[in-house]
C-alpha positions as CSV (number, residue, x, y, z in Angstrom):
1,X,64.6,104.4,106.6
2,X,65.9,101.4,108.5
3,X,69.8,101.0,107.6
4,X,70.1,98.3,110.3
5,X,67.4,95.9,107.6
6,X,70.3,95.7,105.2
7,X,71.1,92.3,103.7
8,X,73.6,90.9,101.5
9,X,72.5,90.3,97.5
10,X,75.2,89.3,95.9
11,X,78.5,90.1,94.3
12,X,79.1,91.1,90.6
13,X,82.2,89.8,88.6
14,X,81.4,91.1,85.5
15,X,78.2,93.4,83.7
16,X,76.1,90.2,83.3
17,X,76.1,90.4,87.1
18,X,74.9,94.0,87.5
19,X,71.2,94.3,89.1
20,X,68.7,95.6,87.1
21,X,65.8,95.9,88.9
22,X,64.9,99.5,89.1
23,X,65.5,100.4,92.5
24,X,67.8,103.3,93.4
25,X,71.5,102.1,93.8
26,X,74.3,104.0,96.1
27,X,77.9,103.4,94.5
28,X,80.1,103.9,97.4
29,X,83.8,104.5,95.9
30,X,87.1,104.8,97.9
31,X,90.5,103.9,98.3
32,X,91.6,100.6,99.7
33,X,93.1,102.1,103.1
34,X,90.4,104.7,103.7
35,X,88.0,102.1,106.0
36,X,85.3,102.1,103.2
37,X,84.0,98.6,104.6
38,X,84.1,100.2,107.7
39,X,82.0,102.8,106.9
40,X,79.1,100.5,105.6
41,X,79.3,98.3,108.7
42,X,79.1,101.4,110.5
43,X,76.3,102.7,109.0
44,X,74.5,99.5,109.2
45,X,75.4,98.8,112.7
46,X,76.9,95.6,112.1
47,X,81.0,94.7,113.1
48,X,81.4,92.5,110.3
49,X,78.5,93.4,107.3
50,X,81.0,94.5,104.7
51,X,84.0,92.3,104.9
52,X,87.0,94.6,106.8
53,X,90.1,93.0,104.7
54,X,93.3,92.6,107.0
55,X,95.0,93.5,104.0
56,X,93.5,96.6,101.6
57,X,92.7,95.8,98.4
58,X,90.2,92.5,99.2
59,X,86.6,94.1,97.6
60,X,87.7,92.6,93.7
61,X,83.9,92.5,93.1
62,X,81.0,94.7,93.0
63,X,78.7,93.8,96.5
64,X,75.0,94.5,96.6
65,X,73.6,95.2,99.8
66,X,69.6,95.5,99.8
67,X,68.8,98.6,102.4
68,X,65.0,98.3,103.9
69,X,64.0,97.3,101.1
70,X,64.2,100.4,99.2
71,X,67.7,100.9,97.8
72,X,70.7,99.6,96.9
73,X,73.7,100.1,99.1
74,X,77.0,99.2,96.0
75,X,80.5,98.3,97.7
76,X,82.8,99.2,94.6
77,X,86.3,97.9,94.5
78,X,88.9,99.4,96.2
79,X,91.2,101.4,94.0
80,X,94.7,102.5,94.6
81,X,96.9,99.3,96.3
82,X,100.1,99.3,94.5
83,X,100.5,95.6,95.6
84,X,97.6,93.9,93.4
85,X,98.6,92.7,90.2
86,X,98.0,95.3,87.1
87,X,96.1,92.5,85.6
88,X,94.2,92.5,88.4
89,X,93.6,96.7,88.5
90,X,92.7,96.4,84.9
91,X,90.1,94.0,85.4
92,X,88.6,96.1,88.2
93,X,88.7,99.4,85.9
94,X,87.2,97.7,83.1
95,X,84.5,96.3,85.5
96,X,84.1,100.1,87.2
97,X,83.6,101.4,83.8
98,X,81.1,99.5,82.4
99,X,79.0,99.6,85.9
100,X,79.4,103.7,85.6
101,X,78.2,103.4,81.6
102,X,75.4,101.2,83.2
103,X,73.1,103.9,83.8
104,X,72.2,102.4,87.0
105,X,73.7,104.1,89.5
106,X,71.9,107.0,91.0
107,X,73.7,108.4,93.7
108,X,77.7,108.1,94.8
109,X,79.1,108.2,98.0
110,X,83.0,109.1,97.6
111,X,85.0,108.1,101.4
112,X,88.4,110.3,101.6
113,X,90.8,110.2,104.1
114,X,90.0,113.6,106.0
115,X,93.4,114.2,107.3
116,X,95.0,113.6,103.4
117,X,94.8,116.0,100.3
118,X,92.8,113.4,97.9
119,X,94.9,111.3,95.4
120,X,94.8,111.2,91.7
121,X,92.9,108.2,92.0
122,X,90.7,110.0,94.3
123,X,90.1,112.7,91.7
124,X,89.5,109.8,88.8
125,X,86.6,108.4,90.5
126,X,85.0,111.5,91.6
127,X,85.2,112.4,87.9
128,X,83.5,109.1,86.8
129,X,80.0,109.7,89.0
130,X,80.6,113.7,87.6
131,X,80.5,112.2,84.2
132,X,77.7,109.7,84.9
133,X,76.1,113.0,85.9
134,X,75.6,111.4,89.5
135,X,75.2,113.6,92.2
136,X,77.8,112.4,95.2
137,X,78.3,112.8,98.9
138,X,81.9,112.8,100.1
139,X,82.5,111.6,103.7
140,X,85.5,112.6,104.8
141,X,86.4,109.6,107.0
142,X,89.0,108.9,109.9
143,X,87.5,112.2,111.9
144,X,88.9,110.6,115.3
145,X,92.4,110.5,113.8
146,X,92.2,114.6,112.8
147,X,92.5,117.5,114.8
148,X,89.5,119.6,115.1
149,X,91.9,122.8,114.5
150,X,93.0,121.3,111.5
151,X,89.3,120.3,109.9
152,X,88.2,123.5,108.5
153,X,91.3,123.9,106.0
154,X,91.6,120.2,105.2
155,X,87.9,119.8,104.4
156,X,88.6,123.2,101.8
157,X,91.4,120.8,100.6
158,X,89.2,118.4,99.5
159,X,86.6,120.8,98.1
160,X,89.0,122.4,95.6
161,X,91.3,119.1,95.1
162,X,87.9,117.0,94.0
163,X,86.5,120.3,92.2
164,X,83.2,120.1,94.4
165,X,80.1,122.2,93.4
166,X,78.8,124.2,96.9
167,X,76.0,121.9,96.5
168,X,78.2,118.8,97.3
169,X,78.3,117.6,100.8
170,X,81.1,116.9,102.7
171,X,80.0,114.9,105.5
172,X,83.0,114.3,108.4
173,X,82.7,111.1,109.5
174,X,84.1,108.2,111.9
175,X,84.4,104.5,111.4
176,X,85.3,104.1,114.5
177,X,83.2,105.8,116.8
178,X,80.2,106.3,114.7
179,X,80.2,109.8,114.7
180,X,78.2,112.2,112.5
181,X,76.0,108.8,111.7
182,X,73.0,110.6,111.7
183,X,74.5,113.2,109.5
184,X,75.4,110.5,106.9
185,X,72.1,108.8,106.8
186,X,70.5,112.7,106.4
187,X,72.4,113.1,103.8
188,X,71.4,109.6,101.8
189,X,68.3,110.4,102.7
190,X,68.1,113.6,101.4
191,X,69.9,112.4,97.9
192,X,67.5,109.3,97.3
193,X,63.9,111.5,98.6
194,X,63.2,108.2,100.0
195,X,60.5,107.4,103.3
């Protein structure tokens, strides 16, 4: 699979705005300071593909990103920025809800700080694509910024913090310096059984 042919859809505001077209769609979730955009501009080779926000918080909507042609690459909003209204943090959980009792998502890519023990929040949306029955890949991102001594027993942190199954992967990752890409994309691979 190609993940530099991605291209932008649209965005969602609401459930009217939810695609609906069959094609396999990849929620990724994450805190608003964990680099998600990052991540997705990383893995599509592009600097500035998913909007980097100067400030966290700035995904309010659901983004569609169409991936070769074959899948659907799903920016969720950010959760966890104390500084956006609680009008604002209700509308987003009212909007994550009814895209998780959607049906349509089919696999969910959880990014973690890998130097951090995961937040409550953290926990919350790990248990929304466990209740969806999604299967989910967790990439511990900010790799660069951890020690490697220190990787083994904060990676067991976030097993047991996000009550993983064995069977979940925990793929370390950087943003910044692309590494474990290929790892990533495996592992999507893997999940979706896509050529």
């Amino acid at each position: 699979m190609d993940y530099r042919k991605a291209e932008f859809i649209k965005s969602a505001a609401d459930p009217s705005g939810f695609i609906r077209d069959g094609l396999p769609q990849v929620a990724f979730a994450g805190r608003s300071n964990v680099g998600k955009s990052s991540v997705i501009n990383s893995i599509v080779r592009r600097k500035n593909f998913a909007r980097v926000g100067s400030s966290p918080g700035k995904t309010a909507h659901i983004n569609y990103f169409l991936i070769d042609q074959k899948f659907y690459l799903v920016d969720l909003p950010g959760y966890g920025y104390a500084e956006v209204s609680k009008a604002e943090r209700d509308r987003w959980g009212r909007l994550m809800e009814s895209y998780f009792a959607s049906g349509l998502v089919t696999l969910g890519v959880q990014i973690v700080d890998v130097r951090h023990k995961p937040t409550a929040d953290d926990i919350t949306m790990m248990n929304w694509f466990k209740a969806s029955q999604v299967d989910a890949i967790v990439v511990a991102n900010k790799l660069d910024k951890c020690k490697k001594s220190e990787l083994p027993g904060n990676i067991a942190r976030i097993r047991e913090t996000l009550d993983l199954s064995e069977d979940t992967p925990i793929v370390y990752y950087s943003a910044a310096t692309h590494s474990e890409r290929e790892a990533l994309l495996l592992a999507l691979d893997g999940a979706l059984s896509l050529e």
